[in-house]
C-alpha positions as CSV (number, residue, x, y, z in Angstrom):
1,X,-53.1,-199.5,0.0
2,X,-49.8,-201.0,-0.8
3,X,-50.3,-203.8,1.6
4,X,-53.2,-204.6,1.1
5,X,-53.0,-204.6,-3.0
6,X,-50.3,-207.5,-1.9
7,X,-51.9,-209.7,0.4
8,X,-55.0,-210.1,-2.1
9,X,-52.9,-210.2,-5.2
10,X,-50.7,-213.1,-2.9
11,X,-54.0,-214.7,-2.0
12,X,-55.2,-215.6,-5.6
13,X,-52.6,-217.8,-5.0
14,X,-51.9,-218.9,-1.8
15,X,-53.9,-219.8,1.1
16,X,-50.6,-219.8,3.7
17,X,-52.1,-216.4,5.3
18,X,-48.3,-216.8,7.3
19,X,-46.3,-217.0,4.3
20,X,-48.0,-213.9,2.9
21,X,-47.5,-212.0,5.5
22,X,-43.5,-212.8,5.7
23,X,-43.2,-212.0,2.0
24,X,-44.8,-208.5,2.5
25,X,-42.8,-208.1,5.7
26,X,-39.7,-209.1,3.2
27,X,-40.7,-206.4,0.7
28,X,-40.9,-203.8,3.2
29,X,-37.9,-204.6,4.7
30,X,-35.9,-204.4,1.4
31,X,-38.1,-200.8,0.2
32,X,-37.6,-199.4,3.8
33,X,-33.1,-200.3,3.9
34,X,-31.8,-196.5,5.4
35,X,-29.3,-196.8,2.6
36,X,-32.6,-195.9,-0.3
37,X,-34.4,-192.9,-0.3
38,X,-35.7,-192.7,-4.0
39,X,-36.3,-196.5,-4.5
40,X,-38.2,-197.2,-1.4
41,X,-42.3,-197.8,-0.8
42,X,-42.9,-194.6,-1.4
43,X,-41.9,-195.3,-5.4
44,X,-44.2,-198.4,-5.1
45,X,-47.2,-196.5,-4.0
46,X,-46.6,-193.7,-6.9
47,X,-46.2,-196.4,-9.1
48,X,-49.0,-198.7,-7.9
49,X,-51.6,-194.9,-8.1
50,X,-50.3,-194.5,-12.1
51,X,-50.7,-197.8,-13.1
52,X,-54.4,-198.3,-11.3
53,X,-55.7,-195.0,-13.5
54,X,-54.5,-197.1,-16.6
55,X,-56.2,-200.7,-15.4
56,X,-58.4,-200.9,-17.8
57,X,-55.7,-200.8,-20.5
58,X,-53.3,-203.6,-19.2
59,X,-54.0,-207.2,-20.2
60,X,-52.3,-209.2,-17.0
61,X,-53.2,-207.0,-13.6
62,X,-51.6,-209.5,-11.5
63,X,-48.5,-210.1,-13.6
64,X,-47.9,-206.3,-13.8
65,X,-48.3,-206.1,-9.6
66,X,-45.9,-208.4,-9.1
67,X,-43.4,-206.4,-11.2
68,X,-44.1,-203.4,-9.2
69,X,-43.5,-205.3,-5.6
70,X,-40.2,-206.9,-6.9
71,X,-39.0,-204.9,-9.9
72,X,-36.6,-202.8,-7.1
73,X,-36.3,-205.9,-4.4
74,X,-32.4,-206.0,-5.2
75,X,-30.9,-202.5,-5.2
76,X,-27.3,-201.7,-5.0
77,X,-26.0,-199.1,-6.3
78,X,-22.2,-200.4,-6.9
79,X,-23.6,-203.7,-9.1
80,X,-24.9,-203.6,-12.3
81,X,-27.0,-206.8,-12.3
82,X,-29.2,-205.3,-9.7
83,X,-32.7,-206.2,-12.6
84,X,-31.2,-209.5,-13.1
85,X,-31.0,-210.1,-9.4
86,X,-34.8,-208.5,-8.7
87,X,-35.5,-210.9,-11.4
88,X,-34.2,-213.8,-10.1
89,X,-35.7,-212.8,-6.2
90,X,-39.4,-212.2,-8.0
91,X,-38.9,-216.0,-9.8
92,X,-38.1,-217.5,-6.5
93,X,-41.1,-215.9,-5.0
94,X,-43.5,-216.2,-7.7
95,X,-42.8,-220.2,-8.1
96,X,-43.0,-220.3,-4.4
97,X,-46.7,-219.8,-4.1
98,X,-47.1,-221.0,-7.4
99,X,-47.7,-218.9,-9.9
100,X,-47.9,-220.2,-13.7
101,X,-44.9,-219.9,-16.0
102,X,-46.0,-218.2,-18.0
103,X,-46.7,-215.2,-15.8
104,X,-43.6,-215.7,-13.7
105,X,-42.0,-215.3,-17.2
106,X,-43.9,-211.9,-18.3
107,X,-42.8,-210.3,-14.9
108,X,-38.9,-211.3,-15.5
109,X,-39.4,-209.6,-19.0
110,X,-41.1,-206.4,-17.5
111,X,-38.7,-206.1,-14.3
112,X,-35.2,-206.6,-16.9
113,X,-37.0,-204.1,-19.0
114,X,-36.3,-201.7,-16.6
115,X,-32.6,-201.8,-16.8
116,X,-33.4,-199.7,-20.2
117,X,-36.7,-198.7,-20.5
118,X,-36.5,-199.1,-24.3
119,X,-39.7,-200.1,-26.3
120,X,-40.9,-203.6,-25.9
121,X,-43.6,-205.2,-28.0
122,X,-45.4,-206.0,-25.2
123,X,-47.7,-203.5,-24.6
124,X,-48.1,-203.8,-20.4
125,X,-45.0,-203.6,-20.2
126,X,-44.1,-200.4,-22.2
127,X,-47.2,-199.3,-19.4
128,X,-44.9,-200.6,-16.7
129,X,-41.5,-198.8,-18.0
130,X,-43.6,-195.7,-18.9
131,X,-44.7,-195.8,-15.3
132,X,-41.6,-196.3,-13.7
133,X,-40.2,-192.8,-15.5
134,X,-43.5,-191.1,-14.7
135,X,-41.4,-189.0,-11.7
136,X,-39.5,-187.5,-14.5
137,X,-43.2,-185.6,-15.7
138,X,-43.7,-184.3,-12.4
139,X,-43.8,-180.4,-11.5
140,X,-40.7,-179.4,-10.7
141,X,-40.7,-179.5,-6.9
142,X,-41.4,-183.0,-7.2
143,X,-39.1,-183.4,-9.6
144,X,-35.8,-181.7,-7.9
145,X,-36.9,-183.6,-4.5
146,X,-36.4,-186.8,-6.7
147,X,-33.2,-185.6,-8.2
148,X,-32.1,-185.3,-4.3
149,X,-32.9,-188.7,-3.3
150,X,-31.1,-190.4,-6.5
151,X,-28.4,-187.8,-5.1
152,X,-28.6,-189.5,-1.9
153,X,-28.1,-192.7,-2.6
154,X,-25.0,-192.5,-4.9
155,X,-23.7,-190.5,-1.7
156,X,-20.9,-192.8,-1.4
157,X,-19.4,-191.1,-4.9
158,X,-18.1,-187.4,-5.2
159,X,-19.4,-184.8,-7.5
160,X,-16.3,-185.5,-9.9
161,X,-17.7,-189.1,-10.5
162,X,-21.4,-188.4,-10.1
163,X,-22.1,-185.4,-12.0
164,X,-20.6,-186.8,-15.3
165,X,-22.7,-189.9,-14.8
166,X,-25.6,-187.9,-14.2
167,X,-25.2,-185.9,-17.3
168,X,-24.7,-188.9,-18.7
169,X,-28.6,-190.2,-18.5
170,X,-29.7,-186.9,-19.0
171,X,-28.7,-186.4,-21.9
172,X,-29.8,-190.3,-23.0
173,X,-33.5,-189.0,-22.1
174,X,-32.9,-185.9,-24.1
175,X,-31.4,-187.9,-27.1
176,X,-35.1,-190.3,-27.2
177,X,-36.7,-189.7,-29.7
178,X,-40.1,-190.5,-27.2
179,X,-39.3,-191.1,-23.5
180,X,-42.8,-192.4,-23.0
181,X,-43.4,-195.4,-25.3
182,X,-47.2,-195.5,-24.7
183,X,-49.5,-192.7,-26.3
184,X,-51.3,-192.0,-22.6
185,X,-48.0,-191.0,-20.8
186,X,-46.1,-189.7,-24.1
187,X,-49.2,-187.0,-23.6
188,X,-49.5,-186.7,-19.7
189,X,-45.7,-186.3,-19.0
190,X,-43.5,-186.4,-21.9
191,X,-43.2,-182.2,-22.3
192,X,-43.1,-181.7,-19.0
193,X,-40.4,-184.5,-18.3
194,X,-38.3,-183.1,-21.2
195,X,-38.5,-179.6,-19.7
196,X,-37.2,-180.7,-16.2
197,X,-34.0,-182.8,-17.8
198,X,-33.4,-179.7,-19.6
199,X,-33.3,-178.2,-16.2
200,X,-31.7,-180.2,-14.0
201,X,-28.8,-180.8,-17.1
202,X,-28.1,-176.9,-17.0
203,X,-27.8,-176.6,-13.1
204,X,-24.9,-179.5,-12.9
């Protein structure tokens, strides 16, 4: 499903069935690096099954696909600038095959957005951010098995420089008035997403 959402999004426009093909072979590579194991295809596909439910509520399909496929391209968890960098890696692509300005421009809004995930007034991409948090809603299970992959790739620290980190954006989510800027996943997951923080916050 993921690949082929990309090749016929990439083939509104671009007839170069090659190129296509080498840019989802790029995005794979980057999704499937043995140093991720929350940010990886997986994350895509989740993301790519919450945001088809809402379609019919997002104004630019295509401009909100490319900010799934690239939104993560650039992840490195030392750097800061990793958005900034996805940015500048989904501009490059986006103008390679041609894609209008003023698209290319939306998607750089929606993937920085993600650095925060603050409200925008933009509604898709509130939809986007919203989406991108949606594993925080999930049962617990789901939930802990995401804490351990975040875990997993911040290996490289120690407990006595993750854990205060990690308590750190816990307790940012906590302090949010709304977590979930859009009505439909305020209701699907904001209680439950709230419940699991508390959770997770109390067993560090």
């Amino acid at each position: 499903m993921l690949k082929e959402t990309f090749l016929q999004l990439f083939t509104n426009y671009t007839d170069d069935h090659r190129l296509i093909n080498e840019l989802w072979t790029e995005v794979e590579e980057h999704y499937s690096h043995k140093k991720r194991h929350y940010h990886t295809l997986s994350h895509l596909y989740n993301l790519l099954l919450e945001l088809t439910e809402i379609k019919s509520r997002i104004k630019c399909w295509n401009t909100i696909l490319f900010t799934m496929y690239y939104h993560d391209i650039v992840y490195n968890v030392l750097k800061a600038n990793n958005e900034e960098l996805s940015a500048e890696f989904a501009e490059k692509r986006m103008k390679q095959i041609t894609v209008k300005s003023h698209l290319i421009e939306n998607s750089i809004s929606q993937i920085l957005a993600t650095k925060n995930h603050l409200a925008d007034s933009a509604s898709d991409t509130n939809y986007f951010t919203d989406a991108d948090l949606s594993v925080l809603g999930q049962g617990w299970q789901a939930y802990s098995m995401y804490c351990q992959h975040v875990r997993k790739e911040y290996s490289i620290y120690p407990d006595m420089i993750y854990m205060p980190g990690r308590k750190k954006v816990l307790k940012h989510f906590l302090a949010m008035e709304r977590i979930y800027k859009t009505d439909y996943f305020y209701n699907k997951y904001e209680a439950q997403a709230r419940q699991n923080i508390a959770l997770e916050l109390a067993q560090l």
